[in-house]
C-alpha positions, 0 to 999 in steps of 0.5 A: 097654199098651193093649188095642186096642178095636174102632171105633165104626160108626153104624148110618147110617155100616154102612148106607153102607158096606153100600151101597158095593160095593167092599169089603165088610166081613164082618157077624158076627152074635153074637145067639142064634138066636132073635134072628136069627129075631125080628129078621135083620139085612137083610145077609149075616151069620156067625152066631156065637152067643156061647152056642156059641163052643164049637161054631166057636171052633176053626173061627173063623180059617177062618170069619173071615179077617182080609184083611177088615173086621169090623162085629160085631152084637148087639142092643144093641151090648155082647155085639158090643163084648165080641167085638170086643174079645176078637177083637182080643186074639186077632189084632190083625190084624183090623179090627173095627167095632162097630155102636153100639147094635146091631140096635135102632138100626139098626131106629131109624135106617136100617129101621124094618121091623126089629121092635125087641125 
């Protein structure tokens, strides 16, 4: 049986999405604090460092309802992939997108201001 795997976003195709006020996915940042520090996503995010999965791994239901979309972030877009992929193991509920080569595209295609890192 095929393990479901999130779905592809362009950094392009988040930045309409986030654009469009009718429903709203929920950001997941996976990215260490300092990342965040040196380069912040210009959106509402969850901030789910992988290094502290320990710290809201019991909590993530209640921080991660699944009535709504998931666009997951890291830098590159591998390290969100892995989380998505695991997050659709765990409830495949969820609908997850991954935003294809992480914060580095997105300061590449849609906000130059974004330092890259």
């Amino acid at each position: 049986m095929n393990q479901p795997t999130p779905t592809s976003i362009s950094a392009k195709d988040l930045h309409r999405w986030l654009s469009d006020s009718s429903s709203l996915p929920i950001c997941v940042d996976v990215r260490e604090d300092q990342e965040l520090e040196l380069a912040p996503f210009p959106a509402d995010v969850l901030h789910l460092p992988l290094s502290r999965s320990s710290d809201w791994m019991e909590t993530l239901p209640k921080l991660l309802p699944n009535d709504r979309p998931v666009v997951v972030i890291c830098h590159a877009g591998i390290r969100s992939w892995n989380f998505g992929s695991w997050l659709l193991e765990q409830d495949n509920d969820y609908q997850v997108w991954n935003l294809e080569g992480g914060i580095d595209a997105w300061s590449i295609n849609v906000d130059s201001s974004v330092p890259r890192y």
